[in-house]
C-alpha positions, 0 to 999 in steps of 0.5 A: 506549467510553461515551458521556454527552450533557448539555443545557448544562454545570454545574460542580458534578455536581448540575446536571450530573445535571439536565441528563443527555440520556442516555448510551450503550455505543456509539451514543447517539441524541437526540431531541427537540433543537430549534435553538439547544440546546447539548449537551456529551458526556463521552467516555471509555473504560472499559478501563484503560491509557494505549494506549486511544484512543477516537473519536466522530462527532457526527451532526444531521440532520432528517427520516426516511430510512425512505424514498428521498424522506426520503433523508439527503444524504452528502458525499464525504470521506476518514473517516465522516460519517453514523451510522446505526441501522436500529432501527424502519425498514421495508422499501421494496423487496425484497431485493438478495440481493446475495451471500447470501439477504436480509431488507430489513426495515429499510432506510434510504436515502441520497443524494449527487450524484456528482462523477466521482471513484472513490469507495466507501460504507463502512460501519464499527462494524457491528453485524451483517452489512449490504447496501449498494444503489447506484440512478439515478433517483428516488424511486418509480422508482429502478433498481438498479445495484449491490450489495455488502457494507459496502463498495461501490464505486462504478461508474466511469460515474456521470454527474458532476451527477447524483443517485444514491441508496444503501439500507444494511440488515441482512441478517438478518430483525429483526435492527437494524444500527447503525454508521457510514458514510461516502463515501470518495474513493479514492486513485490505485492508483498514486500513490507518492513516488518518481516522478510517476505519469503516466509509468508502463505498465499495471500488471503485477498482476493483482490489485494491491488484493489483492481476493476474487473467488469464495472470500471471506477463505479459511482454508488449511491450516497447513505444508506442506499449505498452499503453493501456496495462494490468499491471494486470488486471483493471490496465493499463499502460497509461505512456510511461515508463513501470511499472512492476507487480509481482506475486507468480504465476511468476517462482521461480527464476523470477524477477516478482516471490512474495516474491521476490527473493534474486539477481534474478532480476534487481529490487528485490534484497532482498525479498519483501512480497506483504502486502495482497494476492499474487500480487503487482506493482512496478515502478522506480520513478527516473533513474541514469540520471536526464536528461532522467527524467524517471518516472513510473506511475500505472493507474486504472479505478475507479468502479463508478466515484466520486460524486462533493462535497462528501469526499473520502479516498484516501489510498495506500502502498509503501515498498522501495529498497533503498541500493547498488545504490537505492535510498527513494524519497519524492513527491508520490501522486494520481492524479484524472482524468475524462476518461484515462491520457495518456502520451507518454513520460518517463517525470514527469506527470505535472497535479497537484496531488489531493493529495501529500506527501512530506515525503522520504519514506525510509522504505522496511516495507509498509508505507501508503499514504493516504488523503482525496479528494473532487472531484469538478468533476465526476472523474473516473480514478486514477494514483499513482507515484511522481509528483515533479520536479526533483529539489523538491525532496529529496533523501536518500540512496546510490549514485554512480559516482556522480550520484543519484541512481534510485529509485525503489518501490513497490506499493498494496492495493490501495483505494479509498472509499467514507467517510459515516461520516466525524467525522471518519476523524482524520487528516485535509482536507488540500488543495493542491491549484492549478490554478483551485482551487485558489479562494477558500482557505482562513484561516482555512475555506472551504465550499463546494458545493457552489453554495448550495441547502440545505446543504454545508460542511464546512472544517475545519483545524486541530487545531479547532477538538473538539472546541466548536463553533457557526455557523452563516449565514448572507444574503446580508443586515447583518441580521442573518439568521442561527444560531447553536451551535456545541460541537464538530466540526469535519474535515468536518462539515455539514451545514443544510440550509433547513431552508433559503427559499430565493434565494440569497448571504449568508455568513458564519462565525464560531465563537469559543471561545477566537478566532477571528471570521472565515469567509468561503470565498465562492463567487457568482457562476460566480467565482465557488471558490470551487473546491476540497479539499484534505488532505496531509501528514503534510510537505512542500507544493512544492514551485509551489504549495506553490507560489500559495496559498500565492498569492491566500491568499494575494488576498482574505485576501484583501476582506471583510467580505462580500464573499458570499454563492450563495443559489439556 
């Protein structure tokens, strides 16, 4: 990208020429501007081709920050506000030696008043590795409190009021750093579109923001060598084709470096900030040959295995490089296991998903992937990736020799958090049917657990939120066991059979208003109909998927009202 700044606008290029402030590659300093000046900048990018964006930040501060008491202020924002360039400071205090032996030569410093909000420094567009030093006090008594890379985050006990000061420097002796920085309020982990976020449990990973402890953005070793691997830590490579992992502890100029760098890496070609802390994963999800069918795939132990019949979220964040080759693709999901899914092919994993998205995500801003899972097992293990066949996706973005270009994303803030009150959830509990489940879904209505003791759920589609209806349960013989009237129903609504004594076949059927009568079809437990139940984006069901419900539908639409609960 060039820069060119001018003192005032003429219309023929002679005036122009006259009024030249300067121009520059990629930062371009002023001086000597007084108040009322009006600059205009000519920006534009030297390469060819209409896939080049470019941006610019115009920075104006008065003072010197050589120094705490020169201290240039920083405001809590969601992108960069301040550019910097350490050229010609001086050093203030020694050394953090934060992670590696460092030269404080050239530090500037910076300052904002904390807000009580979770909060990160960022420092992007480096050009050479940086320390970040975080201090209370003041200045000429300033105690340190924390340190990091380009990325620091900010102690979740700063006293809202209070003043706080930031050093930035490079860490290599005469060696200038220049780039921008900003104060970024951090997002919730997680905050998700498919259900309010107050009603969830703890998070069951124990690395959710796929952040580096000890080992920084490790290399592991291709093929088989390489499974059981760390990515970071709590998440291995399990897949035969290699994930990748990036964090702000990586060097300036690597491929693994977050935010990331602008042409250095195969992957990163335009800069992608992690949505919380400093790390996150990314993966190809399709090659340049569709017959090598290379997908990658993250994989994490849960920290407690999910209990059958209860619900759970299930929330994760891509951002997508789609442009100058890549490409957006459709199919990611989750795929739910008891103990490790190891695979030692580069291949689509072939499992069924429990949850699925057909949208393309076609967006470098984090989308969320989110559902909602009821486990028919303990299961204790999550892998994140796409999960069609190479056929059932579709792609948008650039192609290249006829062929469809890879697909690279990026992947952080993955949860999976049980639901403590269903009435949070906002969108369907939507089955994605499979050879396991497919004696249990029928019209609008799902019950689990079945075989029940004293209390089922049942699992109700979109369209009936909020009606008004009664719910009853019949035994063998017709006679009405159970009846109540509910205001209100939620996507899974709670069924109390404390009330029936007997062992035996029920059957449970909803009535509402103006609406013909829905009846959950629930067997005898020799057919064990439900399973698990999961909520997907709102798109087509792929046509494997698809094939199945309709058969199973077809079936079970075929029976009478008499499908039973099997009480025990």
């Amino acid at each position: 990208m060039r820069i060119e700044a001018y003192l005032g606008y003429s219309s023929d290029s002679l005036g122009l020429d006259a009024s030249v402030l300067g121009c520059a590659a990629t930062t371009l300093p002023l001086a000597g501007l007084v108040v009322g000046d009006t600059v205009y900048f000519r920006v534009y990018s030297t390469a060819q081709g209409i896939n080049n964006v470019c941006a610019f930040l115009v920075n104006v501060r008065s003072g010197d920050n050589d120094e705490a008491g020169g201290a240039q202020i920083m405001e809590y924002s969601t992108d960069y506000t301040v550019t910097f360039n350490t050229a010609g400071a001086t050093q203030s205090l020694p050394g953090a030696d934060c992670t590696v032996d460092d030269f404080a030569d050239d530090d500037i410093w910076f300052t904002f008043i904390a807000t009580g909000q979770r909060a990160r420094i960022v420092a992007s567009n480096e050009s050479a590795d940086l320390a970040l030093e975080l201090f209370s006090g003041t200045p000429g008594n300033l105690i340190s409190i924390a340190c990091s890379e380009n990325i620091l985050e900010l102690p979740t006990d700063l006293t809202m009021g209070q003043t706080y000061y930031a050093r930035l420097y490079s860490t290599k002796n005469a060696t200038p750093g220049s780039g921008r920085l900003g104060l970024f309020i951090s997002p919730s982990i997680t905050a998700n579109s498919c259900m309010d976020e107050t009603c969830l449990g703890p998070v069951l990973l124990a690395n959710p923001s796929i952040e580096q402890g000890a080992t920084c953005a490790p290399t592991f070793p291709l093929g088989d060598v390489g499974l059981n691997t760390f990515m970071a830590p709590d998440w291995l490579r399990q897949h035969r084709a290699t994930c990748d992992s990036y964090s702000s502890c990586a060097d300036f100029n690597s491929h693994e470096n977050v935010p990331a760098i602008d042409g250095i890496g195969y992957s990163t070609e335009r800069r992608i900030l992690a949505r919380n802390g400093e790390g996150m994963a990314g993966i190809y999800t399709i090659t340049n040959d569709q017959q090598t069918d290379w997908h990658e795939y993250i994989q994490a132990p849960l920290t407690a295995p999910l209990v059958p019949g209860e619900p759970y979220l299930v929330s994760y964040y891509v951002s997508n490089l789609a442009y100058n080759g890549r490409v957006s693709m459709n199919g990611f999901g989750a795929l739910f296991t008891t103990g490790q899914h190891v695979q030692t092919d580069y291949r689509t994993i072939t499992l069924p998903p429990q949850l699925i998205d057909m949208r393309v995500i076609a967006s470098e801003e984090w989308v969320n992937i989110c559902g909602i899972v009821v486990p028919d097992e303990p299961w204790d293990h999550i892998t994140i990736g796409t999960f069609l066949n190479y056929d059932q996706y579709s792609f948008l973005g650039d192609a290249y020799n006829g062929f469809i270009g890879s697909g690279y994303y990026f992947i952080d803030d993955v949860v999976v958090a049980h639901v403590s009150d269903p009435s949070c959830i906002t969108t369907a509990v939507e089955e994605l049917p499979n050879d396991r489940d497919a004696q249990g879904a029928s019209g609008d209505l799902r019950i689990y657990p079945n075989p029940a003791n004293d209390r089922v759920n049942i699992v109700c589609d979109a369209g009936l939120f909020g009606k008004t209806g009664v719910i009853e349960v019949f035994d063998i013989t017709g006679k009405r066991v159970h009846a109540e009237q509910v205001n209100s129903l939620m996507a899974v609504q709670p069924l109390e059979l404390s009330s029936i004594q007997q062992e035996g076949l029920y059957l449970v059927m909803l009535r509402l208003e103006g609406r013909r009568a829905k009846v959950c079809p629930l067997g005898h437990s020799a057919l064990n109909l439900f399973h698990s139940t999961t909520h997907g984006i709102q798109h087509d069901t792929p046509p494997q998927y698809r094939a199945r419900r309709s058969a199973v539908r077809r079936v079970l639409l075929k029976r009478t009202e008499s499908e039973h609960l099997v009480l025990r």
